[in-house]
FIMARTI-202655 format. One record per residue (C-alpha): residue number from 1; y, x, z; residue in one letter. Coordinates in Angstrom, 3 decimals. Layout:
+-----+----------+----------+----------+---+
!   k !    north !     east !       up ! r !
+-----+----------+----------+----------+---+
! NUM !        Y !        X !        Z ! a !
...
+-----+----------+----------+----------+---+
//
This chain:
+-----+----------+----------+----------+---+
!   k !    north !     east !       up ! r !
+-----+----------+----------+----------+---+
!   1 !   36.169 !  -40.891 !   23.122 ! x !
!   2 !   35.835 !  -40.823 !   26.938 ! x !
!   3 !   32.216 !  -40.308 !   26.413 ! x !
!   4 !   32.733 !  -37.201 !   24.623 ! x !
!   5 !   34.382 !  -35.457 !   27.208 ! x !
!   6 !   31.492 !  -35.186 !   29.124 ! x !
!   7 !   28.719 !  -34.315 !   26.932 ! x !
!   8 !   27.501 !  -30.551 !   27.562 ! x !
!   9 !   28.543 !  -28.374 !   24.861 ! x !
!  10 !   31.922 !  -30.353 !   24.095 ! x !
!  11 !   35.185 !  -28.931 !   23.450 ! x !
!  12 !   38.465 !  -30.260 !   24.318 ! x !
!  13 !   41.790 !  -30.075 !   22.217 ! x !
!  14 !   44.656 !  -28.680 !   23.925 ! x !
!  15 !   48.561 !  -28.113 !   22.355 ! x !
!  16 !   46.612 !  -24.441 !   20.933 ! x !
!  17 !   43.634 !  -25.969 !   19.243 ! x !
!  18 !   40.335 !  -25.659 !   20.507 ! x !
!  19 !   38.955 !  -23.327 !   23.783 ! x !
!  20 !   36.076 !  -21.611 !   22.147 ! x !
!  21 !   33.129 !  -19.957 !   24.513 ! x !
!  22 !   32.220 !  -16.490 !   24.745 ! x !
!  23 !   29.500 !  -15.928 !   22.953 ! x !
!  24 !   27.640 !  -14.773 !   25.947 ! x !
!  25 !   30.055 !  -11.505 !   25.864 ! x !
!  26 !   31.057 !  -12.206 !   29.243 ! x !
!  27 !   27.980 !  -13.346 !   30.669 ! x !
!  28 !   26.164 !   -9.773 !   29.464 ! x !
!  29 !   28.966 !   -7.748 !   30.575 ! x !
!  30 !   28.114 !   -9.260 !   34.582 ! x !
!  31 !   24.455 !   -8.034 !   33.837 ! x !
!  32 !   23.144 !   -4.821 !   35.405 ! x !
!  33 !   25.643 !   -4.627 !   38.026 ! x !
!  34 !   23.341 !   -5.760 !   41.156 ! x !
!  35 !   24.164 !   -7.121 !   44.224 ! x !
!  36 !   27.937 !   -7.002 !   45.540 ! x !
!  37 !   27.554 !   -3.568 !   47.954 ! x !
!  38 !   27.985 !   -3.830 !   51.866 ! x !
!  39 !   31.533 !   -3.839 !   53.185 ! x !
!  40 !   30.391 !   -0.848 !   54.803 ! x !
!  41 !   29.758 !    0.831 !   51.484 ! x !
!  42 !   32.896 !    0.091 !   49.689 ! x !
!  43 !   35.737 !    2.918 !   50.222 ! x !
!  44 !   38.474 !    0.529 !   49.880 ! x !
!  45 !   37.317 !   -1.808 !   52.712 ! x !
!  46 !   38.961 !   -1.831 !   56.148 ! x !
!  47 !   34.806 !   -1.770 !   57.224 ! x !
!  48 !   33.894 !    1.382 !   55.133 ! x !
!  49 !   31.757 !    3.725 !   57.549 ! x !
!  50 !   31.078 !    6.530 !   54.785 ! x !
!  51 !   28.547 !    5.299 !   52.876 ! x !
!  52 !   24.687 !    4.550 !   53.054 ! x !
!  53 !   22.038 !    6.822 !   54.674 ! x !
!  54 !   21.520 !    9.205 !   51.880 ! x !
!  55 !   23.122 !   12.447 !   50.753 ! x !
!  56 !   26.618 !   13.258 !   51.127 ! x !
!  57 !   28.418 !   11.899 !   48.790 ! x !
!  58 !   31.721 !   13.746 !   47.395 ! x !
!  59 !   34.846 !   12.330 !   49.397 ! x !
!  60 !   32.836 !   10.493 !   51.673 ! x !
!  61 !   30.366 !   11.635 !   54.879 ! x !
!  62 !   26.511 !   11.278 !   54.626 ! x !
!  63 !   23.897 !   11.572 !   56.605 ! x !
!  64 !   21.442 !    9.070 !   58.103 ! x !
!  65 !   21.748 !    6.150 !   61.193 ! x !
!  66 !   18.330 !    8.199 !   62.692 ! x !
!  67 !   16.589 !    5.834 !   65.307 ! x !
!  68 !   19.102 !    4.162 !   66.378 ! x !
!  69 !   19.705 !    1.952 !   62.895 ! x !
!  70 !   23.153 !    2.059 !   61.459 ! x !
!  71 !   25.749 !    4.733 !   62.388 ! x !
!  72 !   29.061 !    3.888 !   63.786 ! x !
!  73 !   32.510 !    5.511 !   62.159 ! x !
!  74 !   32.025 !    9.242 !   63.507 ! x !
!  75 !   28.931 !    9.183 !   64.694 ! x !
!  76 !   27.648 !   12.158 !   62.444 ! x !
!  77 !   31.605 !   14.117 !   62.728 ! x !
!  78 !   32.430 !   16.647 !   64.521 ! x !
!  79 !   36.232 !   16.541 !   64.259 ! x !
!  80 !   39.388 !   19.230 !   65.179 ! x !
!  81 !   40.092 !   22.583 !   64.344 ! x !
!  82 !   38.294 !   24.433 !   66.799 ! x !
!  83 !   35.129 !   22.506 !   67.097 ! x !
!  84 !   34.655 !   22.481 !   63.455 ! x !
!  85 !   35.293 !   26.154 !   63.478 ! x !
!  86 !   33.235 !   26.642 !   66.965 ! x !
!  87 !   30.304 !   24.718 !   64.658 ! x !
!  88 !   30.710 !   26.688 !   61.132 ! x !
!  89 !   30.455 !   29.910 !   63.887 ! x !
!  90 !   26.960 !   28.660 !   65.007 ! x !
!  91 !   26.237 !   27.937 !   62.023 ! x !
!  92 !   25.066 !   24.554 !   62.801 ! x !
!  93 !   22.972 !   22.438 !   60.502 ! x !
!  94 !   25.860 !   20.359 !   58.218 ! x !
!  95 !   26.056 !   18.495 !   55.168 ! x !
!  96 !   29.647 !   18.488 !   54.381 ! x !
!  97 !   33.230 !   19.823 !   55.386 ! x !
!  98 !   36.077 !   17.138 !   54.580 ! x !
!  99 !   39.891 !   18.494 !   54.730 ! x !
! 100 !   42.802 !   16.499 !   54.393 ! x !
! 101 !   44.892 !   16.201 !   51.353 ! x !
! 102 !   47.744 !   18.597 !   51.356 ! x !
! 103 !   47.165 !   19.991 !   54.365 ! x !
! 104 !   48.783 !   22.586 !   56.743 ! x !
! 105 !   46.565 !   25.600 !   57.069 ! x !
! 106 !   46.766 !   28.234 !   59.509 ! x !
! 107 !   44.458 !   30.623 !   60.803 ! x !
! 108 !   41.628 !   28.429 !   61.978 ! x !
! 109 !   41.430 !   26.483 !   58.802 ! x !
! 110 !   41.515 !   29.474 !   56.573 ! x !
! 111 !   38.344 !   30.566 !   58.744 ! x !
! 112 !   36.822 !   27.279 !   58.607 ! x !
! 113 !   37.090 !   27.310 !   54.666 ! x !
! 114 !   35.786 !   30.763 !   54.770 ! x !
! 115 !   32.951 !   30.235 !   56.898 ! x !
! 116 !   31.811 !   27.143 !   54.592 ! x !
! 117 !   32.476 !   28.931 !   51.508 ! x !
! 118 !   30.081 !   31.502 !   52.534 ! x !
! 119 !   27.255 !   29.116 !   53.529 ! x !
! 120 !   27.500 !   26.972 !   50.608 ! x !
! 121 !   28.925 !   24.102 !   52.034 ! x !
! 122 !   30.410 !   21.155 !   49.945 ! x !
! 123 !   33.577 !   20.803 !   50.657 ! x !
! 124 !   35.553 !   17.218 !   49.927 ! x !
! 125 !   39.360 !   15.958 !   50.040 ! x !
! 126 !   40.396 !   12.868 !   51.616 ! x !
! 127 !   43.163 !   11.272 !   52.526 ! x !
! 128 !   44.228 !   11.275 !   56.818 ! x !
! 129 !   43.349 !    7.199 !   56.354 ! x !
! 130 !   40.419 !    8.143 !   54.843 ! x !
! 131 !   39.907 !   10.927 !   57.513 ! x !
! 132 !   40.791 !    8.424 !   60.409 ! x !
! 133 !   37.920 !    6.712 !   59.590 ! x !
! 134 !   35.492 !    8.802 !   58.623 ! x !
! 135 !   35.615 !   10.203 !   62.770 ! x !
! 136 !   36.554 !    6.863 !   64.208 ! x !
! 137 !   40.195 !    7.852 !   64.460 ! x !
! 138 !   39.681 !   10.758 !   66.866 ! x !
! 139 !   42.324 !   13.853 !   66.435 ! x !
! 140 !   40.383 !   15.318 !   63.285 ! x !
! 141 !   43.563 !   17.512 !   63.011 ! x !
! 142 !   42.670 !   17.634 !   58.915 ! x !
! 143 !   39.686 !   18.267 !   59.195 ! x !
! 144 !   35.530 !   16.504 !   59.674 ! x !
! 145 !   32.448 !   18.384 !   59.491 ! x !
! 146 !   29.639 !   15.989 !   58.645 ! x !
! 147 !   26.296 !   16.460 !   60.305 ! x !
! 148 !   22.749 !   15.519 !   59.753 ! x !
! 149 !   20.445 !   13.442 !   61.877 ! x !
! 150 !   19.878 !   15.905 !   65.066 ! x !
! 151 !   16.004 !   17.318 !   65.311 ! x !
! 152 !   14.757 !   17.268 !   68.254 ! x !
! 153 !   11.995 !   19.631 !   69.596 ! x !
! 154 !    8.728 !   18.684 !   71.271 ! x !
! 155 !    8.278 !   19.198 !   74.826 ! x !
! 156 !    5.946 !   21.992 !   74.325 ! x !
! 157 !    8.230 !   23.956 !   72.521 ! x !
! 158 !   10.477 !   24.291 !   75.203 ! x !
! 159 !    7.724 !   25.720 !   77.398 ! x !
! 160 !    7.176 !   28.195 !   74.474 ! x !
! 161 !   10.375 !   29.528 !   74.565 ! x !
! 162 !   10.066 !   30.465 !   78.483 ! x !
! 163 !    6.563 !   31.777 !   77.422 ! x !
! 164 !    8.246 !   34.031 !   74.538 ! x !
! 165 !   10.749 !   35.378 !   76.986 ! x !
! 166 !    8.372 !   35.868 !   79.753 ! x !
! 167 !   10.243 !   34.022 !   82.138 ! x !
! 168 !    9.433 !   30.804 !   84.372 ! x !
! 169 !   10.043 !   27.649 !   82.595 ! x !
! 170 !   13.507 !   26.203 !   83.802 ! x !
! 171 !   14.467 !   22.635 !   82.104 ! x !
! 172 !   16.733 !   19.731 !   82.505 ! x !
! 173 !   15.716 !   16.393 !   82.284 ! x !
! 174 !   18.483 !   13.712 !   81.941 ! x !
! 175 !   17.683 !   10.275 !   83.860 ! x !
! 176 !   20.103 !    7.896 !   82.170 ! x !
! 177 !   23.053 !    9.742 !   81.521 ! x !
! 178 !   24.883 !    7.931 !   78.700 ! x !
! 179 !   28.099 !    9.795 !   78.224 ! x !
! 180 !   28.015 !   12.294 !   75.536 ! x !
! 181 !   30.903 !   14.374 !   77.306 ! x !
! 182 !   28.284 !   14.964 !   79.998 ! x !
! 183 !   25.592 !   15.988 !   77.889 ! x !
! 184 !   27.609 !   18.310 !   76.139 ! x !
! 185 !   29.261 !   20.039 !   79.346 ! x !
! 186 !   24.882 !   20.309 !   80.851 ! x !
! 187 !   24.366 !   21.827 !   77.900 ! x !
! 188 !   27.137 !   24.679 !   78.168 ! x !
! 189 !   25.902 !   24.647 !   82.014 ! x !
! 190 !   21.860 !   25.404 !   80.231 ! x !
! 191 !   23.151 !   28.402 !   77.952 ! x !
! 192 !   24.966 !   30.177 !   80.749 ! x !
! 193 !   22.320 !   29.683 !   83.528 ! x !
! 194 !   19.755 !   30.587 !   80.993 ! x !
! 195 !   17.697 !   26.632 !   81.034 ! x !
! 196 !   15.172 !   26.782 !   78.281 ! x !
! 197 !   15.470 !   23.310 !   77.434 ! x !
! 198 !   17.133 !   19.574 !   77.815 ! x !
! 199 !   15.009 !   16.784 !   77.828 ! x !
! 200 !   16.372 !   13.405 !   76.650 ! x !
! 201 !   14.732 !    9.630 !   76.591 ! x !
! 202 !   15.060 !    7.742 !   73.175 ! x !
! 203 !   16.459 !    4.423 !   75.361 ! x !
! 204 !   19.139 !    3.954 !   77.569 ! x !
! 205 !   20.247 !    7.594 !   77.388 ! x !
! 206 !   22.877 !    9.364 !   75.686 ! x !
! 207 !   21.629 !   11.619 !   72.053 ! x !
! 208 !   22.365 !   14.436 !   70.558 ! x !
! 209 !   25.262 !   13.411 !   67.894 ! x !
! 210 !   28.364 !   14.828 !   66.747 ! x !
! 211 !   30.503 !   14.055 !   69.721 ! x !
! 212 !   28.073 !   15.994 !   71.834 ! x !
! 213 !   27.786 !   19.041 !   69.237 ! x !
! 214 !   32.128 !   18.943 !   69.976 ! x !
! 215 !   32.151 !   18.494 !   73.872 ! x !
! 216 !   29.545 !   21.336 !   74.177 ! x !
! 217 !   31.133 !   23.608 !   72.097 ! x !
! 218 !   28.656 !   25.833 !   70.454 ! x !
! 219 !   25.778 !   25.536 !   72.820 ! x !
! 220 !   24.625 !   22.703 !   71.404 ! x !
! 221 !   23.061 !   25.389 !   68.557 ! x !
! 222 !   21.757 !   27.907 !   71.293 ! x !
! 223 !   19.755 !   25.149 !   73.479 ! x !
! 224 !   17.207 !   23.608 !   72.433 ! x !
! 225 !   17.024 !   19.492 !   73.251 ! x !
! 226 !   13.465 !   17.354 !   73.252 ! x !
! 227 !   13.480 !   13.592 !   72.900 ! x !
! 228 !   10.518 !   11.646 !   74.759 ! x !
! 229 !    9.645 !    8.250 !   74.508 ! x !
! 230 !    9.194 !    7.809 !   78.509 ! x !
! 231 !   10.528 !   10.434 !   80.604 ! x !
! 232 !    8.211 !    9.864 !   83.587 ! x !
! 233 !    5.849 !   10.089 !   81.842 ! x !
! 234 !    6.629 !   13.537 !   80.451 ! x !
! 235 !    7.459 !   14.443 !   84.206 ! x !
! 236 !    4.404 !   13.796 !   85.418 ! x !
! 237 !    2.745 !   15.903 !   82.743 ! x !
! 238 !    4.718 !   18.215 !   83.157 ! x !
! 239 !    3.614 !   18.396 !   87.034 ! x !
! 240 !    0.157 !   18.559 !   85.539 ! x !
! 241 !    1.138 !   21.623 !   83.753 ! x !
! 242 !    2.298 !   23.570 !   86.968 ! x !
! 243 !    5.942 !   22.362 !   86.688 ! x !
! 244 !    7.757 !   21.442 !   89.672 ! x !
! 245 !   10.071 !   18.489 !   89.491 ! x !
! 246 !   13.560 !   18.708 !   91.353 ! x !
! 247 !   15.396 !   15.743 !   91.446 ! x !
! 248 !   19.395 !   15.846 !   92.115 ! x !
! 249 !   20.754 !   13.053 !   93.792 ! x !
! 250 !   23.823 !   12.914 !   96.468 ! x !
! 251 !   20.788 !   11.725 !   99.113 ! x !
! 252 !   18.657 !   14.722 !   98.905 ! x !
! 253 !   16.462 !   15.968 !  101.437 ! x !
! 254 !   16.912 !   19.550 !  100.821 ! x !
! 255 !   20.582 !   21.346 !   99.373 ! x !
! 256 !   20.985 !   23.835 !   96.737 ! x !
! 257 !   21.068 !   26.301 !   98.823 ! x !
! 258 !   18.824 !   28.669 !   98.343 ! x !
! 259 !   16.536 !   26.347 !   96.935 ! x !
! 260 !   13.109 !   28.398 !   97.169 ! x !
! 261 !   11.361 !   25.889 !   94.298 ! x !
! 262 !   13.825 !   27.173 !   91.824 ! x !
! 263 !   11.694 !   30.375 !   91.578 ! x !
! 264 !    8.889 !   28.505 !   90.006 ! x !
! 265 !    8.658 !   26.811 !   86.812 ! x !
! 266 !   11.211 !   24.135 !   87.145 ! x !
! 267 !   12.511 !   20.643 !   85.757 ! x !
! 268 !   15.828 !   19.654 !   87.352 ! x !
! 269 !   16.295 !   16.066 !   86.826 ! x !
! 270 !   19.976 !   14.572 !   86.799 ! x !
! 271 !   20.657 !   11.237 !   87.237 ! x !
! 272 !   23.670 !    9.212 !   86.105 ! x !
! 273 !   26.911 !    9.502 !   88.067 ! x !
! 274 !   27.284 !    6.401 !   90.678 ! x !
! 275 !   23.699 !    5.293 !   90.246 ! x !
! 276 !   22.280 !    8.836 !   90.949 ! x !
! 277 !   17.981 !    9.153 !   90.297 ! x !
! 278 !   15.725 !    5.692 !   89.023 ! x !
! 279 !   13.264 !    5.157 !   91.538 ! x !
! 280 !   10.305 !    6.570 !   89.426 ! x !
! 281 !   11.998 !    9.437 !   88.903 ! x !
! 282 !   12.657 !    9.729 !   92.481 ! x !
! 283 !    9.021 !    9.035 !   93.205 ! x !
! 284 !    7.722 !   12.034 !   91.079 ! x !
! 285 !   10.215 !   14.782 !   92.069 ! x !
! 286 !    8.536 !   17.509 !   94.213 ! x !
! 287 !   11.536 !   17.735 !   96.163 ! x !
! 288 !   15.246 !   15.740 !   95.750 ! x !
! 289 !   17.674 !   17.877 !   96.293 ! x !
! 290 !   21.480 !   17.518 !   96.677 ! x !
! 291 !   25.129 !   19.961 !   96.672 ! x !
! 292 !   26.085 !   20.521 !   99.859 ! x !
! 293 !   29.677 !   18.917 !  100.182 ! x !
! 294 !   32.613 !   19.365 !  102.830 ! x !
! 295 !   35.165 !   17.163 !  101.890 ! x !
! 296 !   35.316 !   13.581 !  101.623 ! x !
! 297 !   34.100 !   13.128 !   98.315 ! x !
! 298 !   30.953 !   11.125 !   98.046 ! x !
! 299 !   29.721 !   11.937 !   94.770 ! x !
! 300 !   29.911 !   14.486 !   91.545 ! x !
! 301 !   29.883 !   13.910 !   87.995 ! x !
! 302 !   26.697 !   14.378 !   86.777 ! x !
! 303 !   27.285 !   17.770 !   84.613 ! x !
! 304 !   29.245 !   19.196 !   87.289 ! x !
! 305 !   26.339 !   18.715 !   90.118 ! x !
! 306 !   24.243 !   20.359 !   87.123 ! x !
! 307 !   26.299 !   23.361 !   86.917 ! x !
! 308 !   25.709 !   23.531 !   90.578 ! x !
! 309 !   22.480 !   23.176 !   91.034 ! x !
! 310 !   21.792 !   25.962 !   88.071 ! x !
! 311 !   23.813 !   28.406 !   89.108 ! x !
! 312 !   21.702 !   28.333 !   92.691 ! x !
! 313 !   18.863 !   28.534 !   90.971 ! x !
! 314 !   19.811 !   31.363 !   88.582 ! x !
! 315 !   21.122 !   33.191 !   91.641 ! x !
! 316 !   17.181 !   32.376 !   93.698 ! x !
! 317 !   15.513 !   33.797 !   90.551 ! x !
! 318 !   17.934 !   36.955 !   90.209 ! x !
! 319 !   17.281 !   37.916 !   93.750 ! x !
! 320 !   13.445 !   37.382 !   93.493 ! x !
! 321 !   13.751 !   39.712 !   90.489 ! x !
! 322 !   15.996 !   42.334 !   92.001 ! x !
! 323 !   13.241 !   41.926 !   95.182 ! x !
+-----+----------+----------+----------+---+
//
């Protein structure tokens, strides 16, 4: 009957007899499996980022998206042969060391796998597709080193470390720089001019990830980098604390030049590259001061004026001590 074929329960003939149900086999076997996982947590996925915040997981990076909510493809790598090995020589915090499949070792890796052998490091295989995303396809050369969130110091412990070494405090204070490439160069610039400290804002400014642990090639482990919620704020305590605020900017009042501030406790401020100093950071320094120029150039990138500007001030302070 028509009628039949409709009721709930029913079965229907076919040329190999009657379709019989599962007895629920099917329906338990789907039970305990949870949710369908994010495209960004399944390896095979063209969207796969490594995994969940969490620890590292064998074949695949860790690590955790920090404040800034989830992590991008090789946001937590620091990727090629020499800045992995530059990092293992710092010994820099890291969760994991990933090497390509069948890969073609020479000296550098054989120190790399060394180095993480003898500070216990996990060390995974993947495959270069697997590799190529893992570091957002940058030239990993074989071979990832997976870091942890970055922690930051306070402000006050940066003053501490001048204190320890009984020198005037001498920081950097970074007013919207947002290219890692220039943080890491300012931060080679702090180690050799002796800066006891960067200070970074959480927004609009660039933070201390993998790319930057890469472009400043080691120093990133021998400076020291605070993250404040509103720099001018922190400037102007820091004025409060006998700290004299130098802003660079291309339209300084004062050069570089024997810069007689840089003898006191010091925080150079660096604005971003075109835009130069925020008006409230302007506002607060004690003095702006600028690189004397020549040619026709109107403007330096920001790390280089850095580099400038501390190398002045490390040669003020050697003559006041040689005085």
């Amino acid at each position: 009957m028509a009628g039949n074929s409709s009721r709930r329960g029913a079965t229907r003939k076919g040329k190999k007899g009657a379709s019989v149900g599962s007895g629920g086999v099917r329906r338990r076997a789907l039970e305990g499996k949870g949710p369908t996982p994010r495209a960004e947590d399944r390896p095979a996925h063209k969207k796969y980022t490594g995994g969940s915040s969490g620890p590292a997981r064998r074949g695949g990076p860790g690590g955790s998206s920090g404040k800034g909510g989830r992590k991008s493809p090789g946001a937590d790598q620091v990727a090629g042969r020499n800045a992995v090995l530059e990092a293992l020589r710092e010994q820099v915090p890291a969760t994991q060391l990933t090497v390509m499949v069948r890969l073609d070792a020479d000296e550098r890796v054989g120190e790399i796998m060394r180095l993480a052998t003898a500070q216990n490091l996990p060390v995974a295989e993947a495959s270069r597709t697997d590799l190529d995303r893992m570091t957002d396809h940058a030239v990993h050369q074989g071979v990832a080193l997976t870091m942890p969130p970055y922690e930051y110091a306070e402000v006050d412990d940066l003053l501490q470390i001048a204190a320890d070494a009984f020198e005037p405090p001498l920081l950097i204070a970074l007013d919207g720089i947002t290219d890692p490439r220039n943080l890491g160069a300012i931060l080679r610039s702090a180690d050799a001019f002796g800066v006891h400290g960067v200070i970074l804002p959480e927004r609009r400014s660039v933070s201390m990830t993998a790319s930057v642990w890469k472009a400043a090639a080691g120093a990133a482990g021998r400076v020291r980098v605070a993250q404040v919620t509103n720099l001018n704020r922190t400037l102007t305590s820091l004025k409060d604390k006998g700290v004299f605020v130098l802003g660079l900017d291309a339209d300084g009042d004062v050069t570089t030049r024997g810069l007689d501030l840089g003898t006191q406790p010091t925080a150079l401020v660096v604005g971003a590259e075109g835009k130069g100093l925020s008006r409230l950071a302007r506002e607060i320094s004690d003095q702006v001061v600028s690189v004397p120029m020549t040619g026709s150039t109107e403007s330096l990138n920001a790390s280089v004026a850095a580099a400038i500007a501390l190398y002045e001030i490390s040669g003020v302070r050697a003559a006041q001590g040689r005085a």
